[in-house]
C-alpha positions in Angstrom: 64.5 20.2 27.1 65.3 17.6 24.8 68.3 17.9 21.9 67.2 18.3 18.6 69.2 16.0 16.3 70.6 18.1 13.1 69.3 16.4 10.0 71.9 14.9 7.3 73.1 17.6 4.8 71.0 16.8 2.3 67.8 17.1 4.4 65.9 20.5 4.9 63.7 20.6 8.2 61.4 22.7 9.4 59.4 22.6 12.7 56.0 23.8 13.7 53.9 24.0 16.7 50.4 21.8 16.2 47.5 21.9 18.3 45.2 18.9 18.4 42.5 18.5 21.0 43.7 20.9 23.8 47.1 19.5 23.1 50.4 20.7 21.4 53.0 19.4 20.4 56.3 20.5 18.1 56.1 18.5 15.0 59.8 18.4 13.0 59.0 18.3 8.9 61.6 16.4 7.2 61.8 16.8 3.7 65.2 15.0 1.4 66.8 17.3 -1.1 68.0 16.0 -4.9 71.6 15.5 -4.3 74.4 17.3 -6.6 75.2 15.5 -10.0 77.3 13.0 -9.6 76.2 11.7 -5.9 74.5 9.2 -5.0 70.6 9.1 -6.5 68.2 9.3 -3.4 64.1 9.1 -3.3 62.9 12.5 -2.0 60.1 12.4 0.0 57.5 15.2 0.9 56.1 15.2 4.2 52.7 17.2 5.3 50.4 17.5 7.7 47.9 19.6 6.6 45.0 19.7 4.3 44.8 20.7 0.4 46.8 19.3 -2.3 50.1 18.4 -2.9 52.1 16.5 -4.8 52.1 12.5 -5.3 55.2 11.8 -3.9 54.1 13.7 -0.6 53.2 11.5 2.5 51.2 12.2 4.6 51.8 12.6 8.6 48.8 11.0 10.5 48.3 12.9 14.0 47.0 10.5 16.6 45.9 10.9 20.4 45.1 8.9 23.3 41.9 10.6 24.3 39.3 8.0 25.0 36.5 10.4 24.1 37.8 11.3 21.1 38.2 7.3 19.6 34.2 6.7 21.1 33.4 9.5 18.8 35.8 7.7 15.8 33.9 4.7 16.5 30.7 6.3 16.4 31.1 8.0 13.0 32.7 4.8 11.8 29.3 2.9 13.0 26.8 5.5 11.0 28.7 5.6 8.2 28.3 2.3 7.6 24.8 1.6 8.4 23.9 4.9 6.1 26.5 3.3 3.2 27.4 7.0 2.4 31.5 6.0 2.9 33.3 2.9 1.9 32.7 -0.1 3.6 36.3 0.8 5.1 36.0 3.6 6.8 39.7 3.5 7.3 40.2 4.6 3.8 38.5 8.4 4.8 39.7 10.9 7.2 37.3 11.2 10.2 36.7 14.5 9.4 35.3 13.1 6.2 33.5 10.3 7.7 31.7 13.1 10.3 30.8 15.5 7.2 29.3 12.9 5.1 27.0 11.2 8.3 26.0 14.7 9.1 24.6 15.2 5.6 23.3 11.7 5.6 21.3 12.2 8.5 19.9 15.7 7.7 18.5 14.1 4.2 17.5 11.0 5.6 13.6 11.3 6.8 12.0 8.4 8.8 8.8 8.3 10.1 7.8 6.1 13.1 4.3 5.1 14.2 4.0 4.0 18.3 1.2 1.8 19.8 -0.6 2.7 22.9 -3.4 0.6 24.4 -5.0 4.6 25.5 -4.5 7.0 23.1 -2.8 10.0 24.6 -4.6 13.2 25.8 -2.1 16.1 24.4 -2.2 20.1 25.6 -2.0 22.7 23.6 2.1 23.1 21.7 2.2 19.3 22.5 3.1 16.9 19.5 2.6 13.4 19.6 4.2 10.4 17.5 1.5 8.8 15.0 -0.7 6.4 16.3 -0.7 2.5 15.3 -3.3 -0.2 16.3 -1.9 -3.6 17.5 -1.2 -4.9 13.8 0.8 -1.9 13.2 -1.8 -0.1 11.4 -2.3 4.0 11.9 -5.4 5.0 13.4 -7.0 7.4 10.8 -10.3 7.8 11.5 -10.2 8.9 14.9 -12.6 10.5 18.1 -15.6 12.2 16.8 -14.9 11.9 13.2 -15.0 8.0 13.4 -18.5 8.5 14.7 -19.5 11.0 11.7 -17.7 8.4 8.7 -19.1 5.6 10.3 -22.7 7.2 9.5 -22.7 8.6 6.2 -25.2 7.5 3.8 -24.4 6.6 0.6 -27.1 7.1 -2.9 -26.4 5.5 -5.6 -26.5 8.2 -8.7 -28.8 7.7 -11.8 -27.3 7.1 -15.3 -28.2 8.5 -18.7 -27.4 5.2 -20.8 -26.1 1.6 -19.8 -28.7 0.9 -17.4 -30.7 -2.4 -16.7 -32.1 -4.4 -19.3 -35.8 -5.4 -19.3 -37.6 -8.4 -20.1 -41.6 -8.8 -20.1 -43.7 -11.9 -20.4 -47.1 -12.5 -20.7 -47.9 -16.0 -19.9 -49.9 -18.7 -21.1 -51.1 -21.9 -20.3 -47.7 -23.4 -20.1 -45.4 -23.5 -17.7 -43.6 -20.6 -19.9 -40.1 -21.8 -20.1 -38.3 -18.6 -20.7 -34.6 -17.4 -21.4 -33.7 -13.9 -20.0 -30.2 -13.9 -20.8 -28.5 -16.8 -22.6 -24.8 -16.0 -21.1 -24.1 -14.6 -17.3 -25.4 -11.7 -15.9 -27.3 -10.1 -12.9 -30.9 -10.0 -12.4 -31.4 -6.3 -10.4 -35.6 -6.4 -10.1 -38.6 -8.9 -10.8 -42.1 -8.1 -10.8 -44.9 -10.3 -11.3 -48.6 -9.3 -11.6 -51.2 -11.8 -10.9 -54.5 -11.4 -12.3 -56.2 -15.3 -11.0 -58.1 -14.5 -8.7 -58.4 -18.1 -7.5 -54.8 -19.3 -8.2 -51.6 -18.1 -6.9 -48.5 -18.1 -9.2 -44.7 -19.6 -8.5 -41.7 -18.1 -10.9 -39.0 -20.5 -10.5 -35.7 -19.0 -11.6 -32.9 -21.2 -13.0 -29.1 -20.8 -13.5 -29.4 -22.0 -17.3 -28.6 -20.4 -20.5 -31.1 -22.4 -22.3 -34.9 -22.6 -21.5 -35.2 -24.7 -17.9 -36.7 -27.9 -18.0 -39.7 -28.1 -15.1 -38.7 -30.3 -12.3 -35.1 -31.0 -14.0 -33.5 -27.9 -13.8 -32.2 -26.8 -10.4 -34.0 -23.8 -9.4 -31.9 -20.8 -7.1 -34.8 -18.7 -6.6 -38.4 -18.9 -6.1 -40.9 -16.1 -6.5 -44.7 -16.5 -4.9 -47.2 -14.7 -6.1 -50.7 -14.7 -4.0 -54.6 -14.7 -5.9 -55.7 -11.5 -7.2 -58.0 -10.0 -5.0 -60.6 -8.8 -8.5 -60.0 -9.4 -11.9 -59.3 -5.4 -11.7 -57.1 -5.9 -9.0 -54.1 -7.7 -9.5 -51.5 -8.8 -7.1 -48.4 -7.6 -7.9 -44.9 -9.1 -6.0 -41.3 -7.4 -6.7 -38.2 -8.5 -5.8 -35.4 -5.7 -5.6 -31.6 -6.2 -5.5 -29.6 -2.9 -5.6 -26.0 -5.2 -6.3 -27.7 -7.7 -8.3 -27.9 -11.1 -8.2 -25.3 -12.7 -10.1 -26.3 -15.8 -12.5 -22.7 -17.2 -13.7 -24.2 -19.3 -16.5 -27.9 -17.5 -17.9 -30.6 -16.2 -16.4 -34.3 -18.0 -17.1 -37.1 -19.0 -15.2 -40.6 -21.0 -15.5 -43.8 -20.9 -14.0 -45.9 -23.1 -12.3 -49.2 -23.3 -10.3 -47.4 -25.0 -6.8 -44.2 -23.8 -4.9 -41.9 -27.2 -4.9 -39.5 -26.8 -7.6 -40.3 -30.5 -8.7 -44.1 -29.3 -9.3 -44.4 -29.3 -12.8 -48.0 -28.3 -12.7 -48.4 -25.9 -15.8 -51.1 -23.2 -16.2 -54.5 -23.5 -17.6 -55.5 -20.2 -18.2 -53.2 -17.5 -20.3 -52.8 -14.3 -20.2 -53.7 -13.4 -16.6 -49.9 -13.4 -15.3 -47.0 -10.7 -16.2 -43.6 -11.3 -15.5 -40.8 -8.5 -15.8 -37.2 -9.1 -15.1 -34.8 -6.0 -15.2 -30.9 -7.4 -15.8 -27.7 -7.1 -17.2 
């Protein structure tokens, strides 16, 4: 057994038994007394090695070991620490106890949730769980198995309203070629319906994108609407032309009407009054 030096005389020490990972070891506590008056001054210096506070003149002993499982597990902490950013960027600077508690509480508040891809979706029993499912691009499957086939089959109706519904506009025509404005600014044109009542001529409504009344021939015409003979003067023929999403006419909405399909024709009507045009829009 080793001799135990005697400290100077103005020393107090102490000794204690400390056990650190399996391992003791006798650990001597040094602390300097304040000499009598009229000696020399001296610093006095507290020494500890436990936990709690003391005073700020007290150093602290740092106990170290050579266990190479024990500075992986350092390391470790050290690592987590500083990818959570819970500690200082110096872990040094905390006690690994510290470090430990605060990456402990990191990790139990810290929630990520991970999707996985599989080119066959799994086939899970009963008390299995399962990661969530991505496609190729990363993107979670949500409408999966049998319910994909039901959402991909629902029908959709479109409800009725009590007030801000189409607009209408009606025109009986005579023996012009009836130039007409709907709507002088854009808008949608939802329905047309055109009643023939010639019964030896058929009817063309040319429809322009123009905000002012179209000019037969000039104008560019988007849409044409033919219109057979009536089959009796009692009997008109009567063509409609429904869009449910509208078409959309970005400068007006107006049409003309003519005796021949070709949009150049600029053959007007001789006889009035035996062709209705209705335009519902918005």
């Amino acid at each position: 057994m080793a001799n135990t030096p005697l400290p100077p005389s103005n020393v107090a020490a102490a000794t204690d038994t400390v056990t650190y990972n399996g391992q003791s070891a006798v650990v001597q506590v040094i602390r300097e007394v304040a000499p009598p008056t009229g000696s020399d001054p001296k610093t006095v210096v507290e020494k500890s090695w436990g936990a709690g506070n003391v005073g700020a003149g007290t150093e602290r002993i740092t106990l170290a070991t050579d266990d190479a499982a024990i500075a992986a597990v350092v390391t470790a902490v050290n690592a987590l620490a500083t990818i959570l950013g819970i500690v200082d960027s110096a872990p040094a600077a905390n006690t690994v106890n510290d470090r430990l508690r605060l990456v402990v509480a990191g990790l139990a508040g810290l929630l990520k949730v991970a999707g996985i891809y599989n080119a066959a979706l799994p086939t899970l029993t009963e008390g299995q769980s399962a990661q969530i499912q991505l496609d190729i691009n990363g993107v979670p499957y949500v409408n999966q198995g049998a319910l994909s086939s039901l959402l991909d089959s629902i029908t959709a109706r479109l409800g009725g309203v009590a007030s801000g519904g189409a607009k209408l506009s009606h025109t009986v025509c005579a023996a012009t070629t009836n130039a007409t404005v709907v709507k002088a600014s854009a808008g949608q044109r939802y329905k047309v319906k055109v009643l023939n009542l010639n019964t030896s001529e058929a009817r063309y409504v040319h429809f322009c994108n123009s905000a002012s009344a179209p000019t037969p021939g000039t104008t560019t015409v988007v849409d044409t609407l033919a219109v057979p003979a009536a089959v009796s003067s009692s009997l008109p023929t009567v063509v409609a032309d429904t869009q449910t999403l509208g078409v959309e006419f970005t400068t007006g909405i107006s049409f003309y009407v003519t005796k021949n399909p070709l949009p150049a024709d600029t053959t007007a009507l001789t006889t009035a009054s035996d062709t209705i045009v209705i335009v519902e829009w918005f």
